[in-house]
C-alpha positions in Angstrom: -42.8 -38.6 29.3 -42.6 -35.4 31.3 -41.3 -32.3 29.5 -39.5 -29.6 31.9 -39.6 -26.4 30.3 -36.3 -24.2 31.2 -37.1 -20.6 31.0 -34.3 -18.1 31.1 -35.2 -14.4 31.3 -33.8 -12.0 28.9 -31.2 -8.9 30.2 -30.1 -6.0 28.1 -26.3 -5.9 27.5 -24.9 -3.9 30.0 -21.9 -2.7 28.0 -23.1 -0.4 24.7 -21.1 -0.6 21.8 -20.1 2.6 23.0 -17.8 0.6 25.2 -16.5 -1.0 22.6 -15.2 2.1 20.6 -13.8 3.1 23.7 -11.3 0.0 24.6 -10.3 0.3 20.9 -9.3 3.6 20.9 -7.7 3.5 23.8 -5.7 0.7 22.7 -4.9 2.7 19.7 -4.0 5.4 21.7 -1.3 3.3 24.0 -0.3 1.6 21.3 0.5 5.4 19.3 2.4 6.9 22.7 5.0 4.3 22.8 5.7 4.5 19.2 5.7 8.6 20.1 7.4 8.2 22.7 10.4 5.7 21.5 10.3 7.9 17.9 11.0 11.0 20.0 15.0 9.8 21.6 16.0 9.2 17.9 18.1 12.0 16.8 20.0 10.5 14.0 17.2 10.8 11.1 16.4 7.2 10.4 13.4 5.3 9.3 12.0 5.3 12.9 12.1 9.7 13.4 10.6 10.0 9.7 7.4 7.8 11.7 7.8 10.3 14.6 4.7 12.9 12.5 2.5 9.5 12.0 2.9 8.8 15.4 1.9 11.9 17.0 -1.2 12.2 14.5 -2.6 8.9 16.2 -1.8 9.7 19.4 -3.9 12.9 18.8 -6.9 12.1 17.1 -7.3 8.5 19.6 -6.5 9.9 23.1 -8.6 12.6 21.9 -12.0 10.6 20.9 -11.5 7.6 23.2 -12.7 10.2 26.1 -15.5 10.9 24.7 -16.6 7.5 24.0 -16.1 6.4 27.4 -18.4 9.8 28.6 -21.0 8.3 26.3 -20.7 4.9 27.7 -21.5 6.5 31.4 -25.0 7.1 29.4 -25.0 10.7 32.0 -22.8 13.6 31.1 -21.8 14.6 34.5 -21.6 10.6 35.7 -17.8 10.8 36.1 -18.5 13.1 38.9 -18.9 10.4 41.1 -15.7 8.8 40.6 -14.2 11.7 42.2 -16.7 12.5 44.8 -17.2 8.9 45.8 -13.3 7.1 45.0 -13.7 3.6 45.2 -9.6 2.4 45.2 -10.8 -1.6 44.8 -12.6 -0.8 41.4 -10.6 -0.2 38.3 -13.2 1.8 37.2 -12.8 4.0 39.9 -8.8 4.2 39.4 -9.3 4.4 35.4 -11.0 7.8 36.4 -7.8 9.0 38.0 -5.5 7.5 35.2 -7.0 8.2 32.5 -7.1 12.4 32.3 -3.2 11.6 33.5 -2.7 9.9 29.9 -4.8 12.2 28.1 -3.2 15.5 29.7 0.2 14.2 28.9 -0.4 12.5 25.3 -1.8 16.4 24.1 1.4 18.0 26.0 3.8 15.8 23.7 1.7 16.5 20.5 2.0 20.1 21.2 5.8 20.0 22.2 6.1 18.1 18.8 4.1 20.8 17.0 6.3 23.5 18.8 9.4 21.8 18.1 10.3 21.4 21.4 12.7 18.2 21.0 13.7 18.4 25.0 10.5 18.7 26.2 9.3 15.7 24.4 12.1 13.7 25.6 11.1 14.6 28.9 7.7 13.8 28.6 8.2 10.6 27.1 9.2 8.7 29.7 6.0 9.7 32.0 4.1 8.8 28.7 5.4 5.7 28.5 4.2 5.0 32.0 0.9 6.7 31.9 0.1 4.4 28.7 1.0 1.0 30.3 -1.1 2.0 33.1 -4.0 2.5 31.0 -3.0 -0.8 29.5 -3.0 -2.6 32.8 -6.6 -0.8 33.7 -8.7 -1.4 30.8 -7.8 -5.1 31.1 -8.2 -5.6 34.5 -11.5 -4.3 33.9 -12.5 -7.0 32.4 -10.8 -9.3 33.9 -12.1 -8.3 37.3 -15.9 -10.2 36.3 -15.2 -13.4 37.7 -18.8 -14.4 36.2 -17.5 -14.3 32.7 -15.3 -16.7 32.1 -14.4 -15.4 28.7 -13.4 -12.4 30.3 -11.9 -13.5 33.9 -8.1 -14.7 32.9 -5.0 -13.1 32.8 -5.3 -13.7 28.8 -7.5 -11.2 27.9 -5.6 -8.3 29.2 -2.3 -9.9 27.1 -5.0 -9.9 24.0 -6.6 -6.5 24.4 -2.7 -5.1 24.1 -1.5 -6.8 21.5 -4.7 -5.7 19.2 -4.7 -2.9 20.5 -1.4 -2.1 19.0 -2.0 -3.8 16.4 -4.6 -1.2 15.3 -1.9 1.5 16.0 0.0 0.2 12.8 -3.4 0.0 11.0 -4.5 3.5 11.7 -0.3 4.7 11.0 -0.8 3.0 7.9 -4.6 4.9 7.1 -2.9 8.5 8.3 0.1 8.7 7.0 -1.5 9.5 3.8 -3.4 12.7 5.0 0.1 14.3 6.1 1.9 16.8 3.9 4.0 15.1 1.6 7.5 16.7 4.1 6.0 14.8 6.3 5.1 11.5 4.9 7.2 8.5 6.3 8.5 7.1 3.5 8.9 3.6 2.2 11.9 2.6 4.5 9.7 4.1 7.6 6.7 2.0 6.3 8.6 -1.0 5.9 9.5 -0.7 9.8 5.7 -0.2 10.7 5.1 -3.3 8.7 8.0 -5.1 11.2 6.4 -4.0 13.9 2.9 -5.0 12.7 4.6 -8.2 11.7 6.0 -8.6 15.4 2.8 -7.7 16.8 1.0 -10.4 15.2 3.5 -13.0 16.1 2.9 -12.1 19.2 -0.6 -12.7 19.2 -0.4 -16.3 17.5 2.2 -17.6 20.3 -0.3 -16.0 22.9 -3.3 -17.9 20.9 -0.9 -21.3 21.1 -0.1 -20.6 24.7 -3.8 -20.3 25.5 -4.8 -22.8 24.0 -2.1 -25.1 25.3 -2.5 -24.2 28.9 -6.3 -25.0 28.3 -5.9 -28.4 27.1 -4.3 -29.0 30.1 -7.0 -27.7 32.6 -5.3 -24.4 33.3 -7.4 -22.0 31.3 -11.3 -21.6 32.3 -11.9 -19.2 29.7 -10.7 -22.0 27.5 -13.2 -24.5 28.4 -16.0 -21.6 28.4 -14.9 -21.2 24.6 -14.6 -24.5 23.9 -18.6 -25.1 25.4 -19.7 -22.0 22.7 -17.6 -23.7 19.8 -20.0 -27.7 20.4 -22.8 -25.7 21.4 -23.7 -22.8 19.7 -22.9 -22.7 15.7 -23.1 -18.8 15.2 -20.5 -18.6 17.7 -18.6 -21.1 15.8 -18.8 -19.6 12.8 -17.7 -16.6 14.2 -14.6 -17.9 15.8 -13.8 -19.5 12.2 -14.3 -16.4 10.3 -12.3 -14.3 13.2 -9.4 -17.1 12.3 -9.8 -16.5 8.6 -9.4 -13.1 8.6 -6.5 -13.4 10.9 -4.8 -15.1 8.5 -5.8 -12.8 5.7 -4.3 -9.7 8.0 -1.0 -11.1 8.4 -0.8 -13.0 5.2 -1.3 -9.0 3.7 1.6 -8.5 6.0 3.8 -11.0 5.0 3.1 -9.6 1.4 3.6 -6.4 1.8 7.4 -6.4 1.9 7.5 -5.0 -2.2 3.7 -3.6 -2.5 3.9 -0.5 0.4 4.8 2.1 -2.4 1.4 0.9 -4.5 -1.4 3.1 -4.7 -4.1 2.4 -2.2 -2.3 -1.1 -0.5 -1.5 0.8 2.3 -4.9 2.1 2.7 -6.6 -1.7 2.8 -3.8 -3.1 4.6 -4.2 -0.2 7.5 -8.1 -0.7 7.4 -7.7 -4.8 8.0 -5.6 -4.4 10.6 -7.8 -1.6 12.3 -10.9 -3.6 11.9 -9.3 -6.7 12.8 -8.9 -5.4 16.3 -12.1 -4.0 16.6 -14.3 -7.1 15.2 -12.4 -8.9 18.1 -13.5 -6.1 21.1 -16.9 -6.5 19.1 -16.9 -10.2 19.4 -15.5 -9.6 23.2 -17.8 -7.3 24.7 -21.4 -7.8 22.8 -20.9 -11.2 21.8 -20.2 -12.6 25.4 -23.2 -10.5 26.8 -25.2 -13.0 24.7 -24.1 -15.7 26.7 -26.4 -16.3 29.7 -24.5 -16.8 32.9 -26.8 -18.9 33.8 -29.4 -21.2 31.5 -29.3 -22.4 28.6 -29.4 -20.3 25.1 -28.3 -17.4 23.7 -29.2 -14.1 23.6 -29.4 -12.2 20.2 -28.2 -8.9 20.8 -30.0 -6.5 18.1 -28.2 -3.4 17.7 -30.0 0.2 18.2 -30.1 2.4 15.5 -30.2 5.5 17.8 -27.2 6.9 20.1 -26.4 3.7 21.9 -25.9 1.9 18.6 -25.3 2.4 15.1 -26.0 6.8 15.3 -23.6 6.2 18.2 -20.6 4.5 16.5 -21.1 6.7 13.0 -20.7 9.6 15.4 -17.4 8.5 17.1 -15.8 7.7 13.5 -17.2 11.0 12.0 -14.9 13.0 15.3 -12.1 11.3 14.7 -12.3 11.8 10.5 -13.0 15.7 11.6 -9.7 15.6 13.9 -7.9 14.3 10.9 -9.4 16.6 8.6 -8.3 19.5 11.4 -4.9 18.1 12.1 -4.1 18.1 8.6 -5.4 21.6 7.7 -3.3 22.7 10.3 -0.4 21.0 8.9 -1.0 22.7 5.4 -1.5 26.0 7.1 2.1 26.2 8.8 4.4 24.9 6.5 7.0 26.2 9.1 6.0 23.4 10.9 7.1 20.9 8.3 10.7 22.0 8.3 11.0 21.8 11.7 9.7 18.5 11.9 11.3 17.0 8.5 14.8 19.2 10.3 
């Protein structure tokens, strides 16, 4: 008998969890500036203005942080330099640099015309908005999709995906902050049941995406399908994974689908805006540091042990604590001008 042993060496991940706060905040942070920005052209006082204060709230706080995770992910401060001094037009990284200070420059513009109540100088930043998010949409997929040596990550289907949650976790994190405003500002249970609708569009979005993945890789279409379907016969932690992402799935929108007469209860709100939020975030987990442990070539896996320092677990405690102190800001601001709450409620 002879006995070939395969030896595979080991690589660090290349993409920190830092990355991962990053691609969820900014799809937070898309997902918040077209709900701003649609919420801003209605005049008439319905359900969808009283969500125009939620809106700009998490718009704020996400285009804020979701800078500064990405300037930690370049692991050197004055890194981004290079994008500039060295532009690189075929690398989305490259172009993110230009598009992204874009977004953020106009996201903080609309927040402040809402704060001054400058109702014609939102509607005329909207529109720009609108297109500055959906470019950042379009770049952080592409990203991805541009490593043709993932196969998890090189189709058309992951940029779909990263959207959809991504907005997803806008109605999650609407849900978690609309409790922090001033009670003139606070949606309301007609508002809330339209954020539900919205959540509840957004996820049936997703399963037809799911379907229409999955479908096109039966038929040979879908790489990415096969690549997932060799992690599900060979590998049981990534099995289980998949099973337990599919479970809470199902939990998230079955809490939708309930939801319809438990908004106005104490606290339902609060869990049903967490699941969705770490819904989306368990699945950029899974995305980014799971597929890293997936040699592209050999056989195995690579058991990715997270840091407790800066590039881990300090790390990720450190983006949640800024955002919870831009809440904490926002709202003492809010409390401090209550002229600002007529305007807005007016």
């Amino acid at each position: 008998m002879q006995i070939i042993e395969l030896l595979t060496p080991h690589y660090e991940a290349a993409w920190l969890p830092w990355a991962v706060q990053y691609f969820f905040l900014a799809g937070v942070a898309t997902g918040a500036a077209l709900l701003t920005a649609l919420c801003s052209w209605d005049s008439t006082g319905s359900s969808l203005q009283r969500l125009l204060p939620v809106a700009v709230l998490t718009l704020a706080v996400s285009a804020i942080a979701a800078p500064v995770s990405l300037l930690a992910d370049l692991h050197q401060p004055a890194r981004f330099w290079h994008f500039y001094a060295h532009f690189t037009p075929w690398s989305w990284m490259s172009v993110g640099a230009l598009l992204l200070p874009v977004f953020v420059m106009l996201s903080v513009a609309l927040c402040a015309s809402w704060w001054l109540g400058k109702t014609h100088w939102m509607r005329l930043l909207s529109p720009l908005l609108v297109l500055s998010a959906l470019s950042i949409t379009v770049y952080t997929g592409a990203e991805m999709m541009a490593v043709r040596s993932r196969p998890l990550w090189s189709t058309m289907w992951v940029p779909v995906n990263l959207a959809l949650t991504g907005w997803l976790a806008t109605v999650g994190v609407a849900f978690v902050l609309e409790r922090f405003l001033p009670a003139a500002l606070r949606p309301g249970a007609a508002a809330l049941q339209l954020l539900r609708g919205l959540g509840l569009a957004l996820a049936a979005a997703l399963v037809a995406v799911a379907t229409a993945w999955a479908l096109t890789g039966m038929n040979g279409g879908s790489p990415s399908f096969d690549a997932a379907l060799r992690l599900w016969n060979d590998f049981p932690v990534w099995r289980m994974t998949m099973v337990g992402s599919a479970i809470g799935g199902a939990a998230v929108v079955g809490a939708l689908l309930r939801g319809r007469h438990r908004l106005g209860a104490r606290g339902y709100t609060l869990v049903l805006g967490l699941g969705l939020a770490a819904s989306a975030w368990v699945f950029r987990w899974a995305l980014f540091m799971g597929v890293q442990g997936v040699p592209k070539f050999g056989a195995g896996l690579y058991l990715y042990h997270m840091p407790l320092g800066g590039d881990g677990l300090l790390g990720m405690v450190g983006v949640a604590g800024l955002c919870v102190a831009l809440v904490a800001l926002a709202s003492w601001a809010l409390e401090l001008f209550p002229a600002r709450q007529a305007k807005a409620v007016a």
